[in-house]
C-alpha positions in Angstrom: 64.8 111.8 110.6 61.1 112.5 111.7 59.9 116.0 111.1 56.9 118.1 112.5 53.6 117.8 110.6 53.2 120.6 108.5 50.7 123.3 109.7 50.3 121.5 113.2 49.2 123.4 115.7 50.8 122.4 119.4 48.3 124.4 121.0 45.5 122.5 120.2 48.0 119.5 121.9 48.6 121.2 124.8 45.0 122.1 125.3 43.6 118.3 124.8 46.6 117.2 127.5 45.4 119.9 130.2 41.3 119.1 129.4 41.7 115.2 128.9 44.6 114.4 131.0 44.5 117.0 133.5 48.5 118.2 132.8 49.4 121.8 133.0 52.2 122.0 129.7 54.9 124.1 130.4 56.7 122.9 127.4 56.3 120.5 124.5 59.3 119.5 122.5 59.0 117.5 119.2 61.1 114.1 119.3 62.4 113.6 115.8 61.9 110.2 115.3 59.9 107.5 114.2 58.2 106.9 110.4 54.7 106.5 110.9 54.3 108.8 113.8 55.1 111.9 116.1 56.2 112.3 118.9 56.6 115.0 122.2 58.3 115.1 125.5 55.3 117.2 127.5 56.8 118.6 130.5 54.4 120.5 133.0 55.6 123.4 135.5 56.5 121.4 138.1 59.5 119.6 136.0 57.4 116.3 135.6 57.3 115.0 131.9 55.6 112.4 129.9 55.9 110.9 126.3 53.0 112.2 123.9 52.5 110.4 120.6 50.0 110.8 117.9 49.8 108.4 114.5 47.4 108.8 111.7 43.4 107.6 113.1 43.3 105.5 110.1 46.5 103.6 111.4 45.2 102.9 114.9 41.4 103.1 115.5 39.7 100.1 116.8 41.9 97.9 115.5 44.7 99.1 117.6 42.4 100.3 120.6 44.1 97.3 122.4 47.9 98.6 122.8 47.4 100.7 125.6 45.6 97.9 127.8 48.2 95.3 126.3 51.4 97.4 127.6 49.4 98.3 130.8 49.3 94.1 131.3 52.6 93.7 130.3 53.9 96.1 132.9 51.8 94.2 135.4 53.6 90.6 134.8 56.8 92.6 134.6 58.0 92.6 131.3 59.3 96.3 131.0 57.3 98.6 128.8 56.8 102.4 129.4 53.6 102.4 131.6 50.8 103.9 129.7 48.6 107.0 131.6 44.3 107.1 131.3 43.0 110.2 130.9 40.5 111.5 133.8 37.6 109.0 132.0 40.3 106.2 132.3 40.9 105.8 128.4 43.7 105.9 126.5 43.4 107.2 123.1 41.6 110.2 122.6 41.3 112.1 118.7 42.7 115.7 117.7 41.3 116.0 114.4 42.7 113.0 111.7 45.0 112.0 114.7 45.3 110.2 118.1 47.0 110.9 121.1 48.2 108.5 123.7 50.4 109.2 126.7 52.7 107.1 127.9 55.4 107.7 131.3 58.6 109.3 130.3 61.6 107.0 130.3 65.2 109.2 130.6 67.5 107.4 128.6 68.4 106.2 125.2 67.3 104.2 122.1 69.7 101.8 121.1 68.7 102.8 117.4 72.6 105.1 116.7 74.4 102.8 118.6 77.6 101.0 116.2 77.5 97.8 118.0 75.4 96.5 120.9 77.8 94.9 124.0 77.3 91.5 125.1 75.5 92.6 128.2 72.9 94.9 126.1 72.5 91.7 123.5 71.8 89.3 127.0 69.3 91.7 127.6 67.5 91.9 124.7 67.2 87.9 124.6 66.1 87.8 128.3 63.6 90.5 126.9 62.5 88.7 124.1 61.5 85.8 126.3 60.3 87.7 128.7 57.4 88.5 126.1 57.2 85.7 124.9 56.5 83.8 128.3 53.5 86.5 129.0 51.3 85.0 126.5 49.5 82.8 128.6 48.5 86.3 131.1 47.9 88.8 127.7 46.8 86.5 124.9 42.9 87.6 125.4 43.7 91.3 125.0 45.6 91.2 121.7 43.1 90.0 118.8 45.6 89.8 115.4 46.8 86.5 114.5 49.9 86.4 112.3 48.0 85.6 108.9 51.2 85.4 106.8 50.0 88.2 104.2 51.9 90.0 102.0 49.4 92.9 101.1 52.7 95.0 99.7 53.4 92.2 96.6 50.8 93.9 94.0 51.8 97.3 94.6 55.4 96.5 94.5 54.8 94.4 91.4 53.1 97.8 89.5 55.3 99.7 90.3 58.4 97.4 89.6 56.8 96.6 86.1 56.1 100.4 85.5 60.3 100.7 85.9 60.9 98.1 83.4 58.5 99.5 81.0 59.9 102.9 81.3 56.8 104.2 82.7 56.7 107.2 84.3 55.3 107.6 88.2 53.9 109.6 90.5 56.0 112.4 92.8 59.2 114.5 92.0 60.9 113.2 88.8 64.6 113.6 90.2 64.1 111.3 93.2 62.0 108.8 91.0 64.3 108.7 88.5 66.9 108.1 90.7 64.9 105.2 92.2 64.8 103.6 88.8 68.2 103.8 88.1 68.7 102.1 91.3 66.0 99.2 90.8 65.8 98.5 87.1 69.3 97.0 87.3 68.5 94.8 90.1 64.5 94.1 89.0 65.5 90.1 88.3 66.3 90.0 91.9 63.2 91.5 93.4 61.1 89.6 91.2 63.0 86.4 92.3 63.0 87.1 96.1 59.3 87.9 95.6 58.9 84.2 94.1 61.0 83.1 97.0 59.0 84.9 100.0 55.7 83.2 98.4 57.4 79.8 98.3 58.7 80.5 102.2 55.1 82.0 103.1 53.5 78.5 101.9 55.4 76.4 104.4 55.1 79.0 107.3 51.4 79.1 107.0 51.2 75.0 106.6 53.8 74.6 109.5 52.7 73.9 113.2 54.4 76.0 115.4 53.9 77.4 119.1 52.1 80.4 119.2 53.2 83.6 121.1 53.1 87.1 121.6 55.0 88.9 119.3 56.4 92.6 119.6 57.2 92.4 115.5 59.6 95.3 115.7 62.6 94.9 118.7 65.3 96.7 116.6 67.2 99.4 118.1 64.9 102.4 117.8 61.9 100.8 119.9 64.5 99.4 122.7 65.5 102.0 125.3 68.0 101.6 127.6 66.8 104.0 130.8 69.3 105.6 133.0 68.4 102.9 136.0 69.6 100.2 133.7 66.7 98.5 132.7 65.9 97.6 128.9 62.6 99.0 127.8 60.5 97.8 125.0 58.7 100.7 122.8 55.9 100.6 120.4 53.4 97.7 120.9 50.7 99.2 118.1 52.3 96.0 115.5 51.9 92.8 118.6 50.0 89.8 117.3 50.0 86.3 118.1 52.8 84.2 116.1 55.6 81.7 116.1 58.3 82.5 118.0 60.5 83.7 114.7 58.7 86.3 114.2 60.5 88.2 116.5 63.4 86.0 116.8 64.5 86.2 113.2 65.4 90.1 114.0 68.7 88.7 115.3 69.6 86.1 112.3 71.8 88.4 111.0 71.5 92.4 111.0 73.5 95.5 111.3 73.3 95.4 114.8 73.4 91.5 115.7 75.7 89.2 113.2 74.2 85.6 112.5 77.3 83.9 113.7 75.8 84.5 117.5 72.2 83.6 116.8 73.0 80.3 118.9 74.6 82.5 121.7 71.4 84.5 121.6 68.8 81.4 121.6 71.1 79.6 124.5 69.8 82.9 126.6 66.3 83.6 125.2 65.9 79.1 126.2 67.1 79.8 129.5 64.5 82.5 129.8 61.9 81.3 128.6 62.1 77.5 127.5 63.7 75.1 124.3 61.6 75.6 121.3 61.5 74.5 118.1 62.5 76.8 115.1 62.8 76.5 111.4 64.9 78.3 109.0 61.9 78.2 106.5 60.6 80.0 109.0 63.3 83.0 109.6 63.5 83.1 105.7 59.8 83.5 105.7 60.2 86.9 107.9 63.7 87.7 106.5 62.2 88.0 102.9 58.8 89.4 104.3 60.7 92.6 106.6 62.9 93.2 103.3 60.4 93.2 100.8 57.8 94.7 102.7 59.9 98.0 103.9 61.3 98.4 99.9 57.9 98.4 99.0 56.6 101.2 101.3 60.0 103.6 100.3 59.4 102.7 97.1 55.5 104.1 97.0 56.4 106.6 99.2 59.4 108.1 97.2 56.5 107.4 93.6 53.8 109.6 95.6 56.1 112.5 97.2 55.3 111.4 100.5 58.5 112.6 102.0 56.8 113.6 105.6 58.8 111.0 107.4 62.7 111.8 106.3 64.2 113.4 103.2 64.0 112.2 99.6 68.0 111.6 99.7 67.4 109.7 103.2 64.7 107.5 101.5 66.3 106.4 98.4 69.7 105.3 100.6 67.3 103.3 102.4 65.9 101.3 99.8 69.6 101.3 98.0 70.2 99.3 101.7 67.3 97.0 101.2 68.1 96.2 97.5 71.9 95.1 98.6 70.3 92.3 101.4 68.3 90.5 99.0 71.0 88.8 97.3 72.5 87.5 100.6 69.5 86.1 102.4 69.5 82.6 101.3 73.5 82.8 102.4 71.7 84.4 105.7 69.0 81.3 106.0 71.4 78.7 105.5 73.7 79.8 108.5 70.4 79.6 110.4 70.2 76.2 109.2 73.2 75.4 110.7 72.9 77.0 113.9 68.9 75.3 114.4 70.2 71.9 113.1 73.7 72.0 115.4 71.4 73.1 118.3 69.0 70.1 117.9 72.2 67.8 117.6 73.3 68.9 121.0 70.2 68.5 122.4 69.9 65.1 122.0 
């Protein structure tokens, strides 16, 4: 669970949200969720309330100065996003020290990040969602500049750090939790190595492949889909969109904790119907399967080595990456029923 930055002062908050976006706080509560940012329900004296969030300036800046705009065009061609809100000089991010604030509408409702087991009605929704996205390319594709490049930045870090556990090295941040860490990965270190050999082999074929292009949330999992109290399904978070194949969202629901990989076909028969047939590889979902799994061990893993423990507790952290180490085993069990569901699919279709 998300904590409040240490030594922040909600003051200063309130006082940019009165002088940049014209809001008289009554009250600002923290929202104790998210990793890599924070978050606040401001609610003024007249019982109206918005979302605040700030992130690290390093982690948006220019490069992300096109969310805002994106989610404001995606609200525009109806694909349901909280509405973002300009301040009085009609921008959208504005700095408080190493941070920046955006505002967005307040949504009253849920996440769907606690909940056991989505319904088939909330999983039709999410597919009709996912298309939804998808199909706005063609009105959005100028304002969003990243192109999936099919890096894997993470790999040398991940390496060091998983050699410096074979070796017996000693790293960074508090030696209980690290220790632990080792205990954990050393055992399995054959694995990662071979699932790292795997995920370059997978990235090859994904870069080489020709595929449609389209806009990509990169994250619809339950914590950045809330269900409102009118019903309707919003989509949270846009500061990770780029321009990819269509897996890279889609291969969120080949098989997780929340959506089993026996109904992948029941979920692409409604995303198709939405949005239209299109071709998919398996290569493709193993290429993001491998990529997600490696990529989110690898930032526990140098978190929990340099003591960064702002986003959840050490014991939080290291059953996390126990959870990641467990699914690397089963993912080419996990691509071949994608197989099977893509190549039955194609077979029906002709």
């Amino acid at each position: 669970m998300r904590t409040e930055p240490d030594g922040f002062d909600k003051g200063s908050l309130i006082e940019l949200l009165h002088d940049r976006y014209l809001l008289e706080v009554a009250d600002l509560a923290f929202v104790p969720y998210g990793i890599d940012s924070w978050s606040y329900v401001a609610t003024d004296r007249h019982g109206n309330r918005c979302f605040v969030k700030l992130t690290q300036d390093e982690s948006t800046g220019v490069a992300t100065a096109w969310e805002m705009p994106l989610m404001a065009a995606l609200a525009a061609v109806a694909v349901p996003v909280p509405r973002p809100i300009a301040d009085r000089d009609g921008r959208y991010i504005n700095a408080l020290g190493h941070r920046h604030v955006r505002v967005l509408e307040y949504l009253q409702g849920h996440t769907l990040e606690h909940e056991a087991e989505w319904p088939d009605d909330i999983l039709a929704r999410v597919a009709e969602t996912v298309a939804r996205i998808h199909a706005s390319t063609s009105s959005v594709r100028q304002l969003v500049p990243r192109v999936e490049d099919f890096d894997l930045p993470f790999i040398p870090s991940l390496s060091e750090a998983l050699a410096a556990f074979e070796q017996g090295g000693r790293l960074r941040g508090d030696d209980t939790t690290v220790s632990t860490l080792g205990e954990m990965v050393v055992p399995r270190a054959r694995d990662i190595h071979a699932a790292i050999t795997r995920l370059q082999q997978l990235r090859d074929f994904a870069s080489d492949r020709h595929a449609d292009e389209v806009l990509c949330h990169t994250d619809i999992w339950g914590s950045n889909l809330m269900l409102a109290d009118d019903g309707v399904l919003h989509v949270l978070d846009w500061d990770g969109a780029l321009i990819g194949p269509p897996e890279r969202d889609l291969f969120m629901f080949a098989g997780t904790s929340f959506f089993p990989a026996a109904r992948l076909a029941w979920f692409l028969d409604r995303y198709d119907a939405v949005f239209r047939p299109t071709r998919l590889d398996a290569e493709a979902f193993g290429f993001y399967l491998y990529r997600r799994n490696l990529e989110d061990f690898a930032w526990f893993v140098a978190a929990i080595a340099q003591g960064r423990h702002e986003a959840m507790a050490p014991d939080a952290m290291l059953a996390i990456a126990a959870d990641l180490l467990s699914e690397i085993r089963p993912m080419e069990t996990q691509i071949d029923r994608v197989r099977e569901v893509l190549t039955a699919r194609r077979g029906a279709d002709r």
